[in-house]
C-alpha positions as CSV (number, residue, x, y, z in Angstrom):
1,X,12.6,-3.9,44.4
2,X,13.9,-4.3,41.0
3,X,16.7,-2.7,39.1
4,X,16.7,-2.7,34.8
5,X,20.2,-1.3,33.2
6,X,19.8,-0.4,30.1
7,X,21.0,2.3,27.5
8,X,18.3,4.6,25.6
9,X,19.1,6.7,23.1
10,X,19.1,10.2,24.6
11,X,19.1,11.6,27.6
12,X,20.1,15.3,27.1
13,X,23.1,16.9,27.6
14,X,25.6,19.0,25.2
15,X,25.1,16.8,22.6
16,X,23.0,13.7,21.1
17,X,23.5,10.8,22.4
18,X,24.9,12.1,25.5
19,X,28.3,12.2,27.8
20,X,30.4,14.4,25.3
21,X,34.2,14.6,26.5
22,X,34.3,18.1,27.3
23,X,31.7,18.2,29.9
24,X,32.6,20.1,33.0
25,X,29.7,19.3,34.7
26,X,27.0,16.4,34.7
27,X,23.8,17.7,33.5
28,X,26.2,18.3,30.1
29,X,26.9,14.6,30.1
30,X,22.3,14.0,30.2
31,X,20.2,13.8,33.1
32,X,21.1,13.3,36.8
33,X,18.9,9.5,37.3
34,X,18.8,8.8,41.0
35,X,16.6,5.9,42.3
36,X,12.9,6.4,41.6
37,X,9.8,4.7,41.1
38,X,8.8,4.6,37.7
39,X,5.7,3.1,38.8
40,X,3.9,4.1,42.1
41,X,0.1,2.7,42.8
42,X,-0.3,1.3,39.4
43,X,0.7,4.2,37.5
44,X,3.3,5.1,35.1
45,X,5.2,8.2,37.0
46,X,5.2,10.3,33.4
47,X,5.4,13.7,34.4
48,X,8.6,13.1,37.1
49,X,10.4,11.3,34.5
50,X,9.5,13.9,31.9
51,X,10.9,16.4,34.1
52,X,13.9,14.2,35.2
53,X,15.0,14.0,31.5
54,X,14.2,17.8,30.8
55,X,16.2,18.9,33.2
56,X,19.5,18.9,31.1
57,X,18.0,21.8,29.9
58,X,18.1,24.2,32.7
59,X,22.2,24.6,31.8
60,X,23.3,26.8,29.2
61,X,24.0,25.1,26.0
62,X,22.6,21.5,26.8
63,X,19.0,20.4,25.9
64,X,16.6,18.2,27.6
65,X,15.7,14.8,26.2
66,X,15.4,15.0,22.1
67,X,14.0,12.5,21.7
68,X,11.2,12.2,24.5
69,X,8.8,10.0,23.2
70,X,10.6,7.1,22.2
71,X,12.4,6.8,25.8
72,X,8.6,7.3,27.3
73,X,7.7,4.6,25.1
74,X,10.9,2.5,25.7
75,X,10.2,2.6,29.4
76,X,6.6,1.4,29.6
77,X,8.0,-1.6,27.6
78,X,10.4,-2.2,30.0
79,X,7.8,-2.1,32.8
């Protein structure tokens, strides 16, 4: 297995660039990332991340990812 830390620019939440300090839960601080493949059989897992970073949005007054494309992109660099 391998791990990668790393900070990208948006995740969601209540507010851009994520973990505002008036959060009372933790969707509002971005998404919830628990361990994952990002890659399974030679393919980039795009539509589970999508929806990992979307999910912000399900709570009332937080958005999902803003800036999608740029973490997708960020992430198949990484890989």
């Amino acid at each position: 297995y391998v791990a990668c830390r790393a900070h990208h620019s948006d995740i969601g939440g209540a507010t851009p660039g994520s973990m505002p300090p008036f959060s009372t839960s933790l969707l509002q601080e971005g998404a919830i990332i628990e361990g994952m493949k990002l890659v399974d059989g030679g393919r980039f897992n795009e539509e589970g991340i999508t929806e990992l970073l979307m999910a912000p949005a399900a709570v009332p007054g937080c958005d999902g990812c803003r800036t999608l494309p740029d973490v997708l992109s960020d992430l198949h660099a990484q890989v």
